[in-house]
Kinemage of the C-alpha trace (Angstrom):
@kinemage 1
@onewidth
@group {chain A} dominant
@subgroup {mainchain}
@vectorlist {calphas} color= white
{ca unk a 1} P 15.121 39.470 -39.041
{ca unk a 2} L 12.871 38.492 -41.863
{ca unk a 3} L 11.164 35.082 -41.298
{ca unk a 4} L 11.518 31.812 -43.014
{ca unk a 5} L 9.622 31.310 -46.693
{ca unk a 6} L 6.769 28.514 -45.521
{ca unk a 7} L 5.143 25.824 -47.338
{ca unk a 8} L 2.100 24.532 -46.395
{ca unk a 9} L 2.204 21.365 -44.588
{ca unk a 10} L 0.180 19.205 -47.277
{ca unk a 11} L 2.572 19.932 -49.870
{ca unk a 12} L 5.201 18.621 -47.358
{ca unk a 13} L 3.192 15.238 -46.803
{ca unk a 14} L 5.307 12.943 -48.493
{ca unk a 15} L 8.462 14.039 -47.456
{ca unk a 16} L 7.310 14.215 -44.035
{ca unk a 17} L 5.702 10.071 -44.336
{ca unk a 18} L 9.142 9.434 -45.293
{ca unk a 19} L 10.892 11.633 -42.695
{ca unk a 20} L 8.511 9.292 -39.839
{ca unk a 21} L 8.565 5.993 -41.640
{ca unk a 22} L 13.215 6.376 -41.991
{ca unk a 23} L 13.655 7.527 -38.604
{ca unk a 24} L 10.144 7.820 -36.671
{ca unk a 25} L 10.058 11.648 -37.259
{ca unk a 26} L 8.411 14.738 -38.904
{ca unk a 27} L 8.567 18.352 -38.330
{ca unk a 28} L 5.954 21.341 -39.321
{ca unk a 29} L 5.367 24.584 -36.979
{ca unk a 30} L 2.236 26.371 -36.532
{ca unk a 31} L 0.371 29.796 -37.822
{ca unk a 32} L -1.242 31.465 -34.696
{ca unk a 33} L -3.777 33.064 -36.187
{ca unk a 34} L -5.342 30.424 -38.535
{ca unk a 35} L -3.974 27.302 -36.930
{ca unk a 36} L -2.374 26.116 -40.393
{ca unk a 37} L 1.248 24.214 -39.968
{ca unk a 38} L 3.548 24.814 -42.688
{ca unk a 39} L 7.574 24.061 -42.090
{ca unk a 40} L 10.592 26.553 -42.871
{ca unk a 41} L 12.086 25.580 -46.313
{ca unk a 42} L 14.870 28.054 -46.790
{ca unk a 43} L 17.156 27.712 -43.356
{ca unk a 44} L 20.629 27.009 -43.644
{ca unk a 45} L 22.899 26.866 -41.187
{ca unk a 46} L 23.823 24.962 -38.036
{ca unk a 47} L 22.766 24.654 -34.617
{ca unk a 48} L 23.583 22.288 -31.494
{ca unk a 49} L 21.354 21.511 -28.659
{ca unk a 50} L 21.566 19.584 -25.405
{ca unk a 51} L 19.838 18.050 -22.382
{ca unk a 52} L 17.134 15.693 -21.444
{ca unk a 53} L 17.397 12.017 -22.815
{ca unk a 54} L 13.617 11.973 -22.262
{ca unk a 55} L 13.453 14.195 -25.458
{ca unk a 56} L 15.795 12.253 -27.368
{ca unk a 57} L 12.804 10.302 -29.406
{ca unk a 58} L 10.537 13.870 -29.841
{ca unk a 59} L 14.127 15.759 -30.746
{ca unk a 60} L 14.753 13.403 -33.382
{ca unk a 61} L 11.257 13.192 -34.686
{ca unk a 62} L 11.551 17.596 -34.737
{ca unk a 63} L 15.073 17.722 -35.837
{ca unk a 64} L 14.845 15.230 -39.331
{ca unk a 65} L 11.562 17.100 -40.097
{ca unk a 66} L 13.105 20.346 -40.529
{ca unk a 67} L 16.009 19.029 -41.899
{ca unk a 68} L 13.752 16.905 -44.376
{ca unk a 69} L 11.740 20.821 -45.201
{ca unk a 70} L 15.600 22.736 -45.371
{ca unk a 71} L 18.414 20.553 -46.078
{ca unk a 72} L 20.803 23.323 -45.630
{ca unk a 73} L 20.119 22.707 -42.042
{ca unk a 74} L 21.988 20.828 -39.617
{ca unk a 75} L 20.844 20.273 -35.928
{ca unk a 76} L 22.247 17.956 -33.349
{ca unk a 77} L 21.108 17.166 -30.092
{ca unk a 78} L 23.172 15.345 -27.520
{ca unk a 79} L 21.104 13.489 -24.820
{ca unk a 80} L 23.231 14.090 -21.597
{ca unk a 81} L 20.782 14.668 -19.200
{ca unk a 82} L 19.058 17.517 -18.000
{ca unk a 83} L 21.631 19.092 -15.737
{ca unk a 84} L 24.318 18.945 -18.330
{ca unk a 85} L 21.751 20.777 -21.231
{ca unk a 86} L 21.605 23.614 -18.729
{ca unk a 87} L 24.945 23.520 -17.566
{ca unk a 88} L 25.745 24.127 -21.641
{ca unk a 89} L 23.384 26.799 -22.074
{ca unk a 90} L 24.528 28.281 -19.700
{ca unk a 91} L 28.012 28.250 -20.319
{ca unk a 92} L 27.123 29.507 -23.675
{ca unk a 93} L 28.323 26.045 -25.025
{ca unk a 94} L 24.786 25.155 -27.114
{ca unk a 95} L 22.432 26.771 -28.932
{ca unk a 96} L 19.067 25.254 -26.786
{ca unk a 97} L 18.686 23.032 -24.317
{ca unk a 98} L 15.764 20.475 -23.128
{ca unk a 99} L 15.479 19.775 -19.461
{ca unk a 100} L 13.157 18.257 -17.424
{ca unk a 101} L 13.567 20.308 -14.721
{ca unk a 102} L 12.589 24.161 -14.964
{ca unk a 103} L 15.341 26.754 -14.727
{ca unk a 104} L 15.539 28.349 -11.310
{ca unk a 105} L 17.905 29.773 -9.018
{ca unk a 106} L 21.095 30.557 -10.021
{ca unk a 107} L 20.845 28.559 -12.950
{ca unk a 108} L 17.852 30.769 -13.710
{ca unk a 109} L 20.305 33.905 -13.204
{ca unk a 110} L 22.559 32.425 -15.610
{ca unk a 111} L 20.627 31.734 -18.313
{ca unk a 112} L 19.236 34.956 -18.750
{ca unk a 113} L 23.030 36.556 -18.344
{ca unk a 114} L 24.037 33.736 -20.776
{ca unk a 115} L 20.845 35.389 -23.330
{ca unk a 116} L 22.922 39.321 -22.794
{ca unk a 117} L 20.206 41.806 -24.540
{ca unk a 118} L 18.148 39.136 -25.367
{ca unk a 119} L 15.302 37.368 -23.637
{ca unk a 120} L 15.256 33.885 -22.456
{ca unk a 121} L 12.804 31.334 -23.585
{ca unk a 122} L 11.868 28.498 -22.024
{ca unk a 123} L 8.778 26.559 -22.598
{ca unk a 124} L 6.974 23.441 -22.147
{ca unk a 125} L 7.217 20.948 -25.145
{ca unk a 126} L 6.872 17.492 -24.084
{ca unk a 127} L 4.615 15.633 -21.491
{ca unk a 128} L 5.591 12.268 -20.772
{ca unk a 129} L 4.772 9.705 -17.587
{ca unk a 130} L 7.599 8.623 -15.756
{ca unk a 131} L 7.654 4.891 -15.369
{ca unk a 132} L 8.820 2.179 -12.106
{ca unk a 133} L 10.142 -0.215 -14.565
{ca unk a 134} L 11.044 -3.817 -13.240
{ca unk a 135} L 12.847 -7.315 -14.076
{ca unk a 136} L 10.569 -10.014 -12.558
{ca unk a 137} L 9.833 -12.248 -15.787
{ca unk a 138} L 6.952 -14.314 -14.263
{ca unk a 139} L 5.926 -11.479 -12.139
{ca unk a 140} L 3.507 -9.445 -14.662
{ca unk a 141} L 1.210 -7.214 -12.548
{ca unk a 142} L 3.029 -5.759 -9.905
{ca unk a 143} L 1.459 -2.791 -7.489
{ca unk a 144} L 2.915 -0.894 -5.572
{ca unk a 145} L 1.782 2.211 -3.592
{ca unk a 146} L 4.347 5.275 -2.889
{ca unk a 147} L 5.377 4.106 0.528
{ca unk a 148} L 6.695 0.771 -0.403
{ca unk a 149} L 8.305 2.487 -3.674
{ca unk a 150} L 9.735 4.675 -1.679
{ca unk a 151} L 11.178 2.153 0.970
{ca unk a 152} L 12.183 -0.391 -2.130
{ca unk a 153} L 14.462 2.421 -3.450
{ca unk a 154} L 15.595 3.916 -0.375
{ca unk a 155} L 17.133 0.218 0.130
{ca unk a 156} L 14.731 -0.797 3.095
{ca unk a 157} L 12.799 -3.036 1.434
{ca unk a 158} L 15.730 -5.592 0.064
{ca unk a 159} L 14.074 -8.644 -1.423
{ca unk a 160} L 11.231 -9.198 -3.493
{ca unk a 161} L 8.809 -11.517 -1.181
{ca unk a 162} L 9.283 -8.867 1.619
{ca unk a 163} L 5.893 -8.544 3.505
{ca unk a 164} L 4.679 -5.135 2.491
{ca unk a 165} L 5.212 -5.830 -1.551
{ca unk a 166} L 3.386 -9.376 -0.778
{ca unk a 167} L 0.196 -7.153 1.001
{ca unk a 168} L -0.095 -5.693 -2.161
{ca unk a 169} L 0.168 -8.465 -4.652
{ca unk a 170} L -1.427 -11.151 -2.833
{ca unk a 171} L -2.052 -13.269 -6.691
{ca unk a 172} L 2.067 -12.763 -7.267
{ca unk a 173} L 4.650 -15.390 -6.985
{ca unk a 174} L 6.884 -13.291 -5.754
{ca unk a 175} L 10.257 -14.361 -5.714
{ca unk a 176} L 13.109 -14.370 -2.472
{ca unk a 177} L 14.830 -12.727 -5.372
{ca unk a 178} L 17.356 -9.266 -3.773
{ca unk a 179} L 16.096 -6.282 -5.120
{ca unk a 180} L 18.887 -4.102 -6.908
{ca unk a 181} L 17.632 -0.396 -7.148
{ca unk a 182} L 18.694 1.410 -10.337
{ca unk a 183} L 19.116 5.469 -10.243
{ca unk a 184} L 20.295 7.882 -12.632
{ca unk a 185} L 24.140 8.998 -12.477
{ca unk a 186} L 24.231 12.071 -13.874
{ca unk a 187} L 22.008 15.361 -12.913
{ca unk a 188} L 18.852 14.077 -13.983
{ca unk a 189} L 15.190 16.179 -14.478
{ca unk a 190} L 13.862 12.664 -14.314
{ca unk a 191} L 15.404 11.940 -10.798
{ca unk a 192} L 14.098 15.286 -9.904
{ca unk a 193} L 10.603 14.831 -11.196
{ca unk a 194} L 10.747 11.002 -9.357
{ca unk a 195} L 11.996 12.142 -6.211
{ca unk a 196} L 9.436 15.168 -6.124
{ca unk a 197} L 6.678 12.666 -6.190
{ca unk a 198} L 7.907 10.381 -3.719
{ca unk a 199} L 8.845 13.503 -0.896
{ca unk a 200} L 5.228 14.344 -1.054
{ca unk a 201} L 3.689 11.024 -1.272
{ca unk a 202} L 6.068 8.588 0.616
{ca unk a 203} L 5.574 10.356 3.666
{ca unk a 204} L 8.370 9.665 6.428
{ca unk a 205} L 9.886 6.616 4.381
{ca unk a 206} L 11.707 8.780 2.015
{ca unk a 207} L 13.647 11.629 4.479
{ca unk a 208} L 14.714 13.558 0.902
{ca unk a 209} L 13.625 16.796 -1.052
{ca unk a 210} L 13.410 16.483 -5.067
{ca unk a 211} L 16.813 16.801 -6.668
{ca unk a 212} L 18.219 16.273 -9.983
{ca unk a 213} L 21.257 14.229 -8.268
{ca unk a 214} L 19.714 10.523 -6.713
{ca unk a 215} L 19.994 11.133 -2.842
{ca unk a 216} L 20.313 7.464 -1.971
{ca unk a 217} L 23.968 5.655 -2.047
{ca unk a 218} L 24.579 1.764 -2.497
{ca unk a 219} L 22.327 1.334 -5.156
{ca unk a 220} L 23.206 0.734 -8.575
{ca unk a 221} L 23.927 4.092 -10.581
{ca unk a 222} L 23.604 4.579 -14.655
{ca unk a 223} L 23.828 7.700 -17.204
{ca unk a 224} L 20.789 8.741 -19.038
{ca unk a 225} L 17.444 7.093 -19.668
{ca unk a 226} L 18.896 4.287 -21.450
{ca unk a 227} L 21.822 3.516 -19.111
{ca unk a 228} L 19.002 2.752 -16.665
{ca unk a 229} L 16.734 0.930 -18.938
{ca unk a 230} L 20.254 -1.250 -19.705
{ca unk a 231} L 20.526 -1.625 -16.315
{ca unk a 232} L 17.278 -3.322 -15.759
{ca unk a 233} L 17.355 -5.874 -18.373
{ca unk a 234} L 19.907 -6.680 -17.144
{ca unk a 235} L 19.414 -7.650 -13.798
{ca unk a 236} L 17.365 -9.624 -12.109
{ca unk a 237} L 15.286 -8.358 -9.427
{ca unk a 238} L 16.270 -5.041 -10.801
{ca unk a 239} L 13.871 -1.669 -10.410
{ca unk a 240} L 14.399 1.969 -12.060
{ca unk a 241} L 12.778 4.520 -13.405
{ca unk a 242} L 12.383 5.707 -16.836
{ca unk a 243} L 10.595 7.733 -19.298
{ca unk a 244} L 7.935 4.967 -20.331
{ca unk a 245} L 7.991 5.595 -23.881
{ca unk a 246} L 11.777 3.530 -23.550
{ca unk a 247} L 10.267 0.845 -21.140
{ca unk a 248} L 10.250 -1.967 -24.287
{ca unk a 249} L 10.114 -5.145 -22.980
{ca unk a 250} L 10.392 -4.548 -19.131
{ca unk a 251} L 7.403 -5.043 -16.573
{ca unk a 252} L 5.521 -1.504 -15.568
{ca unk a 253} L 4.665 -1.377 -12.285
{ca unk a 254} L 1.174 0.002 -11.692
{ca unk a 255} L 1.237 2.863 -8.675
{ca unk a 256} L -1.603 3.314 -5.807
{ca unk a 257} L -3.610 6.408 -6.948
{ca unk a 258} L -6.619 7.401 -4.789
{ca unk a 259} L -8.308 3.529 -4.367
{ca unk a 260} L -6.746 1.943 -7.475
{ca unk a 261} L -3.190 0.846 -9.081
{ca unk a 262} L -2.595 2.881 -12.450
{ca unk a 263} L -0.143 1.592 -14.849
{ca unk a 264} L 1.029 4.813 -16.820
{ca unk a 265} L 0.059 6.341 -19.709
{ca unk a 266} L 0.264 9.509 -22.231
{ca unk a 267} L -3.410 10.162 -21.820
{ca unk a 268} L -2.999 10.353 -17.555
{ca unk a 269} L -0.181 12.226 -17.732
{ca unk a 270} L -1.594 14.795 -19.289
{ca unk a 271} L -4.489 14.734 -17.336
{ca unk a 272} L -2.245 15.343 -14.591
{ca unk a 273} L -1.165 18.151 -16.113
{ca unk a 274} L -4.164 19.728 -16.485
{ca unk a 275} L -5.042 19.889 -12.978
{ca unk a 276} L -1.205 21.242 -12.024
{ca unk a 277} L -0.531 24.640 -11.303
{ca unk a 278} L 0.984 26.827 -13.894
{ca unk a 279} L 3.448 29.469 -13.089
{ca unk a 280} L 5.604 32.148 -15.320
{ca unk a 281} L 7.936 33.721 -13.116
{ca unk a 282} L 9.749 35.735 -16.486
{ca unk a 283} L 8.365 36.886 -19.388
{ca unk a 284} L 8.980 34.043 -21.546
{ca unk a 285} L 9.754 31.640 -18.711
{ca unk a 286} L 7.370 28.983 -17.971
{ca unk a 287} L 7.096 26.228 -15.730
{ca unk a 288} L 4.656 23.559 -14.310
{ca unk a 289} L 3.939 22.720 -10.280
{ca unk a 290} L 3.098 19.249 -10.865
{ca unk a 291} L 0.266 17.620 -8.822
{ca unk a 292} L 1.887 15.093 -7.033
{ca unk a 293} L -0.798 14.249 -4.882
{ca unk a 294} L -4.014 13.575 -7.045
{ca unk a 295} L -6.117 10.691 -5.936
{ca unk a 296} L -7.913 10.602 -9.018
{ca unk a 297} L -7.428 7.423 -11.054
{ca unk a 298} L -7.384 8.693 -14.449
{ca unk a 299} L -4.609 10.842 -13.775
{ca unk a 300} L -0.898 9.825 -13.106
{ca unk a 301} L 1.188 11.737 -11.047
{ca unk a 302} L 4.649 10.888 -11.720
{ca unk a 303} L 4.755 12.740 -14.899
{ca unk a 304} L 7.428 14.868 -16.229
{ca unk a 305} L 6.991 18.151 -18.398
{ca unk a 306} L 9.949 18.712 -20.197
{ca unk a 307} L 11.092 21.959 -21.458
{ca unk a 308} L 12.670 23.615 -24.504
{ca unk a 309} L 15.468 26.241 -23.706
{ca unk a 310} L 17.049 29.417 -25.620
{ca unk a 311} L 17.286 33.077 -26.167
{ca unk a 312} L 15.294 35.065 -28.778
{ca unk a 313} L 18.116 36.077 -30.770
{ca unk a 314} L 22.066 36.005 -30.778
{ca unk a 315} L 24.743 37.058 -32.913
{ca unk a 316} L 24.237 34.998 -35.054
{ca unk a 317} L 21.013 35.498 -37.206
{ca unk a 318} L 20.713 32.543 -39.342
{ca unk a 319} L 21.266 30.041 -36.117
{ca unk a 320} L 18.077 32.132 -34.129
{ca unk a 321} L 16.176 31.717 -37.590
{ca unk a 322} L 16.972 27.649 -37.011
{ca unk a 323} L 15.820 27.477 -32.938
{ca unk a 324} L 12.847 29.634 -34.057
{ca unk a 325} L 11.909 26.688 -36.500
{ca unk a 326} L 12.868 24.120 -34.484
{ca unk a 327} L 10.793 25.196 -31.660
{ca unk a 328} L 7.795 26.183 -33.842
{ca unk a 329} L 7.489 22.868 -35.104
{ca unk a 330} L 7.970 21.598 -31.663
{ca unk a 331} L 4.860 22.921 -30.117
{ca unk a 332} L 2.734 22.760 -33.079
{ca unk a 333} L 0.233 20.125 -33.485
{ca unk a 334} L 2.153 18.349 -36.243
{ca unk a 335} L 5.504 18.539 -34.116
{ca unk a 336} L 3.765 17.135 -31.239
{ca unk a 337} L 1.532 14.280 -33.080
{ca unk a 338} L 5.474 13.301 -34.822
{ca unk a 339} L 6.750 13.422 -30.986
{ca unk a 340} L 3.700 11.236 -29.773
{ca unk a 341} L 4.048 8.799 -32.327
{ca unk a 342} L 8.220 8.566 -32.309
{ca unk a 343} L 8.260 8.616 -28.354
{ca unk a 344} L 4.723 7.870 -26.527
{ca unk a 345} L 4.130 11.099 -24.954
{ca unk a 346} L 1.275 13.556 -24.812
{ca unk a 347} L 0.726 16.221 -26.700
{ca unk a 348} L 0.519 19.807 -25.267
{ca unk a 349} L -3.121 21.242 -25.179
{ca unk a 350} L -4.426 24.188 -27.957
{ca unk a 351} L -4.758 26.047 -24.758
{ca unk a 352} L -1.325 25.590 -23.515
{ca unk a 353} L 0.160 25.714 -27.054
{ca unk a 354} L -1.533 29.604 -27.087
{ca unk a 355} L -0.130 30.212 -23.978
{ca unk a 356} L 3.579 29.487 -24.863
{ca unk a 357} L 2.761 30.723 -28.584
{ca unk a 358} L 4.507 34.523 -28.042
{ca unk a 359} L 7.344 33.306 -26.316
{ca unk a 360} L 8.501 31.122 -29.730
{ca unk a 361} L 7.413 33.786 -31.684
{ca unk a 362} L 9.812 36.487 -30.177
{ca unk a 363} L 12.237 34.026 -30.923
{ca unk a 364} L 14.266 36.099 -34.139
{ca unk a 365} L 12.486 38.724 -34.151
């Protein structure tokens, strides 16, 4: 397949300011060997992805900069969740999917039958802390430490001026307020991520293993990252969890790390990162062991890496030639500055972005 005529990406600056300023996007990908960005200007075609609604703000900040570079192009994402963007891939429904969760299993199985003769590609494209989002409005500094979490959303800690949150926040008002605990509905790589952290933090007070589907029933249940940040506002007493780049107005709760309560952030999620343990259990296949357990302060462990899902080619040329530039852009430098800006998160490494580098370029060709 021949590749996509480039321009470089100063000659793209103004139509990219635009792109970023009209809808909090841009898009550019990146040249190995010289580290110049440039985006695809002569794609046409269309393409339809699916998957994580923690990517919807980076997918939209990737998607209107390519279209902005080739307007023959057309790409739509639909933020169902994780579990549905692989279900779809699978099924042979989308062109690429974005998960938080890595593939594995049979879903792992299936997504390389679903890619034929082709490989599968999956890499890491967005970094993003996960955050305990609350509706107190004259409670602002609330701490918590994983065992009370873990016992507030596993319904055994029911009102808000129980003992153990009051040993924690002994300057708080806190109210006699019920708490109302808010999970995801749908198969979730954010539940998964969340309940990973609390099974090897929480200790004894939370009996589950991590798993896109919320283990605990009575609670109150809503679709996607916004459906829970809805949920929140409006409740009172109400507590969720959330990518924290669509937190807005809510209180943050700030989580027992090592000696001190961390409030999260971009920069400690990537940190966390950093010290996690990489694995690559296919060619192109890559996936993160997060560090759940760090007790170093200037990380934050309930991070999510969120992955970027599709074969290297199809039958259809010009659509590969489209997820190619869509995913260059993604990882680059550019792409991931846009996605930092549009949605909070932290950009991948240069070290990781080398890393990952081969598996988007074997992507068409």
């Amino acid at each position: 397949m021949k590749s996509p005529r480039l321009i470089t990406a100063a000659a793209l600056s103004a139509v990219l300011a635009f792109g970023v300023a009209a809808c909090g996007d841009d898009s550019s990908t990146t040249d190995s060997s010289t580290g110049d960005t440039s985006v695809a200007t002569d794609l046409s075609g269309e393409i339809a992805g699916a998957g994580a609604s923690s990517q919807e703000a980076a997918q939209a900040a990737w998607i209107a900069g390519l279209q902005d570079a080739s307007p023959d192009v057309t790409v739509s994402y639909d933020p169902i969740g994780s579990g549905g963007g692989r279900e779809q891939f699978i099924a042979g429904a989308v062109d690429y999917a974005g998960s938080d969760s890595a593939l594995e299993g049979s879903e792992l199985k299936g997504a390389i039958e679903n890619c034929g003769d082709a490989d599968l590609v999956q890499v890491p494209v967005y970094i993003s802390p996960i955050a305990v989002v609350y509706n107190l409005p004259d409670v602002t500094d609330l701490q918590l430490d994983p065992e009370t979490l873990a016992n507030i959303m596993n319904q055994k800690i029911t009102t808000w001026n129980d003992p153990a949150i009051a040993a924690l926040n002994p300057d708080a008002e806190l109210p006699d307020t019920a708490i109302t605990p808010v999970n995801r509905s749908d198969d979730s790589g954010t539940t998964a991520n969340f309940t990973d952290y609390l099974s090897q933090t929480a200790g004894s007070a939370w009996p589950y293993p991590a798993d896109d589907t919320w283990p605990v029933e009575g609670g109150e249940a809503a679709e996607g990252t916004s459906g829970v940040i809805d949920a929140v506002k409006n409740g009172d007493g109400a507590i969720g969890y959330a990518d924290e780049s669509q937190a807005g107005d809510l209180g943050i709760a700030k989580i027992k790390i090592g000696e001190e309560y961390v409030a999260p952030t971009a920069e400690g999620a990537a940190a966390d990162v950093d010290i996690s343990k990489f694995e690559n259990p296919e060619q192109y296949v890559f996936d993160y062991a997060i560090n759940r357990t760090t007790d170093d302060p200037s990380t934050y462990p309930i991070t999510l890496v969120s992955y970027a899902i599709a074969c290297t080619s199809s039958d259809d040329e010009a659509k590969t030639a489209i997820v190619g530039g869509l995913f260059e852009y993604a990882i680059s430098a550019e792409g991931q500055d846009a996605a930092a800006s549009n949605a909070g998160s932290a950009p991948i490494t240069d070290q990781l972005r080398g890393k990952i580098q081969p598996a988007v370029d074997a992507i068409g060709s």
